[in-house]
N, C-alpha and C positions, 0 to 999 in steps of 0.2 A: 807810929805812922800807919800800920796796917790795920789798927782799929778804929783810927781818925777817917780812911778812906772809906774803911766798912760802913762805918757810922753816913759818910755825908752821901755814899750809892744809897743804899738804902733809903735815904729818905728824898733822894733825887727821885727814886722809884716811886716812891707812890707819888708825886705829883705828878709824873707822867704816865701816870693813871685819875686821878682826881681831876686836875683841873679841863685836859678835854673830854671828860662824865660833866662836869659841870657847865660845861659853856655849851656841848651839845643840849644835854636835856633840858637849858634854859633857853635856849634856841633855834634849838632845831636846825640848824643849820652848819654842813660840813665847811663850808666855805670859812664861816669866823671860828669854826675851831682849829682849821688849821691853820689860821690867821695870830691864832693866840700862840701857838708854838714857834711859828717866823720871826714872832717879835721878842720873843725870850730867847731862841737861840741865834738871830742874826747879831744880837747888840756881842751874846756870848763867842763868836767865835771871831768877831774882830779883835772884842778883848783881849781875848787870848793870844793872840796873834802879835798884837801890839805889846804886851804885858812880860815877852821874854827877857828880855835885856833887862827888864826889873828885878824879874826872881833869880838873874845872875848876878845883878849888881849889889842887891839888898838882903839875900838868902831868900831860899825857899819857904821857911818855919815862919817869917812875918809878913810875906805876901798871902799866905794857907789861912791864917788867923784873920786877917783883915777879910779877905775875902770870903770867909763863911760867914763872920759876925756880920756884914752889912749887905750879902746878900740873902741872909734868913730873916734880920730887920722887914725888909721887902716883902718878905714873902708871908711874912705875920699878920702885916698889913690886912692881908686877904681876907682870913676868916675874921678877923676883926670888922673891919668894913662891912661885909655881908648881915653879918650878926647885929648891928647897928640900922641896916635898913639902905646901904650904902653902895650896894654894888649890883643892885638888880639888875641882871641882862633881859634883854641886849640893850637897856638904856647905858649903861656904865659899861660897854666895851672899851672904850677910849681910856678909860681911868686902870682897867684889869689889865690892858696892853701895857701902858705904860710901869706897873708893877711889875710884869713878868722880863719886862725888857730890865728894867735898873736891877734887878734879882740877877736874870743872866747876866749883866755887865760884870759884874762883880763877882761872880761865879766864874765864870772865864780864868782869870789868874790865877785864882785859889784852889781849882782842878789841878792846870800844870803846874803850880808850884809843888803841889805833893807827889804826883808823878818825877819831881825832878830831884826830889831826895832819894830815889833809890840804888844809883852809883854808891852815895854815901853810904845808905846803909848797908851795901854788898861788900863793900872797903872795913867796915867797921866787924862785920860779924865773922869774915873770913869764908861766906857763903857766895858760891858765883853768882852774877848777875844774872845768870839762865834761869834757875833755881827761883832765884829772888822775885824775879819777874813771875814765873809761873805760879809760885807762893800770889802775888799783887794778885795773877788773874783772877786764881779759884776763891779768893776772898772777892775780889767786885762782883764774879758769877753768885757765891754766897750770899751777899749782899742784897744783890738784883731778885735773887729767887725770894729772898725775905719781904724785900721792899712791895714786888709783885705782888704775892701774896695777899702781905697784911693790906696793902693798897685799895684791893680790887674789892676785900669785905669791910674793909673801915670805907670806901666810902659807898658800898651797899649799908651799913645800919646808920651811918651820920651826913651821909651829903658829903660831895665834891668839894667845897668849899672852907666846911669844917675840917675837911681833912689835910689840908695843906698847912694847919697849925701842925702836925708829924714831921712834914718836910723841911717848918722853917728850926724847929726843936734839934731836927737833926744837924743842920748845917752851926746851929751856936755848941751843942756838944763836942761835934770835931774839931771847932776853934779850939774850947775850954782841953780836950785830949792833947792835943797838940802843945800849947800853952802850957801844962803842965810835966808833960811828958817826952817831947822830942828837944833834946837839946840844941842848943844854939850852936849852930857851924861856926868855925873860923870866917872871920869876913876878911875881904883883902880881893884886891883884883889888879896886881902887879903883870900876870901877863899880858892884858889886850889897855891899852889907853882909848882914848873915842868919847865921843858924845853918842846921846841915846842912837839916834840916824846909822850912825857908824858900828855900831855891834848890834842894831837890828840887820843891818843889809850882810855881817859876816854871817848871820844867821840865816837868813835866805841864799847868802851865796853857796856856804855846803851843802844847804837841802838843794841846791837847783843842779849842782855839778854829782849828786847822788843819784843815778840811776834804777838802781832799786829800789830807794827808798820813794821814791819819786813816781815809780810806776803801782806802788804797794798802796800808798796814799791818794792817788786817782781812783782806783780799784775802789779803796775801802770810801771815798767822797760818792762814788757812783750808788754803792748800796746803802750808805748811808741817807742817801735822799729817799729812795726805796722804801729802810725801815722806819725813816721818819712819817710817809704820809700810810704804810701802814699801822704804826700806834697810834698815832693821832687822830688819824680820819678814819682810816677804809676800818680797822678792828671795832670802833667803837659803832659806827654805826651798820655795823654786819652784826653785830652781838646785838643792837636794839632793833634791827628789823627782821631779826629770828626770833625775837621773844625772850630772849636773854637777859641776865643784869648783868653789873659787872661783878658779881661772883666769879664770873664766866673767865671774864679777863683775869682777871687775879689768880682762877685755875691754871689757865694757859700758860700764864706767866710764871709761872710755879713748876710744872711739868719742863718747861725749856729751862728755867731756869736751874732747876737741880738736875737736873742732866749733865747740863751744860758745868754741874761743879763738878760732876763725878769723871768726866772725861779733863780736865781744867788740869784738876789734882792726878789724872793717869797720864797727862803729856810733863807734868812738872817730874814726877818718880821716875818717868822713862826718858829727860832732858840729856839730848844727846844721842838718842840710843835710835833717832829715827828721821827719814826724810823731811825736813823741814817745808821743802816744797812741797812734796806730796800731801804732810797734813794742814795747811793752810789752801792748798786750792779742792781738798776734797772737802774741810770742812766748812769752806764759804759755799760750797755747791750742796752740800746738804740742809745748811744753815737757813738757808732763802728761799728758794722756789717749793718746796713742796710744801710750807706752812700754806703760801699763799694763793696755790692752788689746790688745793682742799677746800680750802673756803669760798674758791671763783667756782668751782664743781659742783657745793653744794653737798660734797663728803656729808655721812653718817658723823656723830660728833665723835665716837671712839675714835674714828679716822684720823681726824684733825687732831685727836689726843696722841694720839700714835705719831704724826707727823711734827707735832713741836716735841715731840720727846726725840726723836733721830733729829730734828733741827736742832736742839742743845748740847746732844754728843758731839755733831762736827761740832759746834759754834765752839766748844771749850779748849780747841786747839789754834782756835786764830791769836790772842791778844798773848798769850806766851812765848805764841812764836814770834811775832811781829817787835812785842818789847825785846826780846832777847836781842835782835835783829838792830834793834836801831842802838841801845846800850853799846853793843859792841862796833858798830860804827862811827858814832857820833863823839869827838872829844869830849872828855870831862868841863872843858870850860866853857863850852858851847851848848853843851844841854838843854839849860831853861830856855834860850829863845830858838832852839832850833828843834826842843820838842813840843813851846809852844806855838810855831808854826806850822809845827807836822802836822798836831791836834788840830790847827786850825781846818789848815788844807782837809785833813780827811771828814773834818765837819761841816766842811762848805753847802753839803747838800743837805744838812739838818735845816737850816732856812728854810731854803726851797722846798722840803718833803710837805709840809704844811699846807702850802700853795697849791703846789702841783697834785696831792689826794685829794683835797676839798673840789678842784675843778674837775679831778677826774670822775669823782663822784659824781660832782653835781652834774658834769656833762653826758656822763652813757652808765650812772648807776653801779653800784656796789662792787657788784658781782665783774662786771665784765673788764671793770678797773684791777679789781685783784689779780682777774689773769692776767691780764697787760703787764701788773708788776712783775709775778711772780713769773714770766717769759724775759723780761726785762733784767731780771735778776739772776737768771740764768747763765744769760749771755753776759752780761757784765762780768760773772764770776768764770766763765770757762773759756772766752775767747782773751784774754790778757795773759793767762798761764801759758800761753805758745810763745810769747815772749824771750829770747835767750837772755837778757836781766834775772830773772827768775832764778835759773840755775847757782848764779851767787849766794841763794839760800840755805846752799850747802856747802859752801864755801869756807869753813873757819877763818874768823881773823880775831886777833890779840886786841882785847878790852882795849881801849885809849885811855890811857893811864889820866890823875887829875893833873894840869899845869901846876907849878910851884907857885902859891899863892893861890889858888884860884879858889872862888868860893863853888863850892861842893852841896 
């Protein structure tokens, strides 16, 4: 499971580096690149959303397969197209939206279904689910810092377009891992009877009567839109109108991203041993604002190098804590549609980041967009923490065991 996940971040990564290099430098324009993001991630976060009652109904292991094999079909399409003569922007926008959108469709379930095996595999290895989770982080942080990386120089020596054959490679490998490798759960669903309507809405009903989970997941929707219109938009074209390529990105993403493992893996060894609120709202408050204003300032570039390196040591303490958090709240038979609505909910603002950077850009330029976020991202992250919900973060409560029958 944890090298099928490795595998398909990683190649998530470089297309969220390649394809807005590509649509910008074929366009020039912030407005349709972050047009091409809304359209890949709005289709994916309904998906997702819609998709839980499936990966509890059906198992996790053949929602993850389906959903990597026909959202990398998709995404193949691309440099294929290109390569043929087939996708010149900005004549073929309408053809590369509609790609990215049935890619994300289908991407949506195949995320949350592998997120929703790791109950089972905490059950199975005799390892807590704190642990386990924390293990999941530092692997997607690992992943991410890889994908960054190779992303940002593969497609500095082959083009944007070429490079998302990596991405759709990745997404049929994690199938074929999966498929060979994670065994079949027990199927059975003798606890809850219902049609799909009826165990999507028990799914929304504990997320909504969840209070923390509920305030964690606006929190994290808020800077989610954030760090959407700054990958998308505002990084790509601050790095092309400094004179940059995207080596540049690739570096950055590199620097935050192995950081962000080294700290990942020191909140996993010390699981248990510390404020849970404390490291989740110091490390969203490091994580955001000071990237973003380095770059609204016009910072020295070691600065900004300095700055995503301290944004990746907090950043490495939120998703450990956060999984560990909702695992221990959430019933075993509930999981899949009520972790893939959590997903949803906190991805609500990946659409919209798209939109709202491209217009911020194009409306008052680069620079003074960046600050706006990276003020904006401040306050999102430190006025919620006053909250008395919060405090439940240190709260222990007892796993919820799996229902008898249920699939896991």
């Amino acid at each position: 499971m944890l090298v099928a996940s490795s595998v398909s971040i990683a190649g998530t990564r470089v297309s969220t580096i390649a394809i807005p290099w590509f649509v910008y430098t074929q366009t020039r324009s912030p407005a349709l690149t972050g047009l091409v993001l809304t359209a890949e991630m709005a289709p994916y976060v309904v998906s997702k959303a819609l998709g839980g009652p499936l990966v509890d109904r059906r198992g996790p292991r053949t929602i993850s397969i389906l959903g990597d094999i026909i959202s990398g079909a998709f995404l193949a399409l691309i440099p294929i197209l290109y390569a043929v003569g087939q996708l010149d922007l900005p004549d073929r926008v309408p053809l590369l939206l509609a790609l990215v959108a049935l890619a994300g469709a289908f991407r949506g379930p195949g995320d949350g279904a592998r997120n929703a095996m790791i109950p089972a595999v905490a059950d199975a290895s005799g390892v807590s689910v704190e642990r386990i989770t924390g293990l999941d982080a530092t692997i997607d942080r690992a992943s991410g810092l890889l994908g960054a990386g190779v992303g940002g120089f593969l497609v500095a020596g082959f083009g944007g377009a070429q490079t998302v054959a990596v991405t759709a490679a990745a997404s049929l490998v994690s199938a074929l891992v999966v498929a060979l490798f994670v065994p079949r759960a027990p199927m059975g669903d003798t606890e809850e009877a219902g049609s799909y309507l009826v165990r999507l809405r028990a799914g929304a009903s504990f997320l909504r009567k969840d209070r923390l989970l509920r305030a964690v997941l606006l929190m994290i929707a808020g800077t989610n839109l954030l760090e959407a219109a700054y990958i998308s938009v505002m990084l790509p074209v601050w790095v092309s109108a400094n004179g940059y390529g995207p080596e540049i990105i690739g570096l950055l993403g590199l620097l935050y991203g192995g950081s962000a493992v080294l700290s990942s893996a020191a909140a996993t060894t010390a699981a248990g041993q510390f404020s849970r609120r404390t490291a989740y709202l110091l490390g969203f408050t490091l994580a955001g604002a000071p990237r973003y204003l380095a770059l609204a300032f016009g910072a020295p570039l070691w600065v900004i190098i300095v700055c995503n390196v301290v944004a990746g040591l907090g950043a490495g303490f939120i998703n450990p804590t956060i999984s560990a958090i909702f695992f221990e709240r959430v019933p075993r038979h509930l999981v899949g549609r009520v972790g893939s609505l959590a997903d949803a909910v906190a991805w609500t603002g990946l659409p919209l980041g798209g939109i709202v950077g491209g217009a911020a850009v194009t409306a008052v330029g680069v620079s003074p967009a960046l600050g706006a976020a990276g003020a904006a991202y401040l306050v999102s992250t430190a006025l919620p923490g006053m909250r008395p919900e919060w405090h439940e973060m240190d709260r222990a409560r007892p796993s919820a065991k799996p229902a008898q029958g249920a699939d896991t």
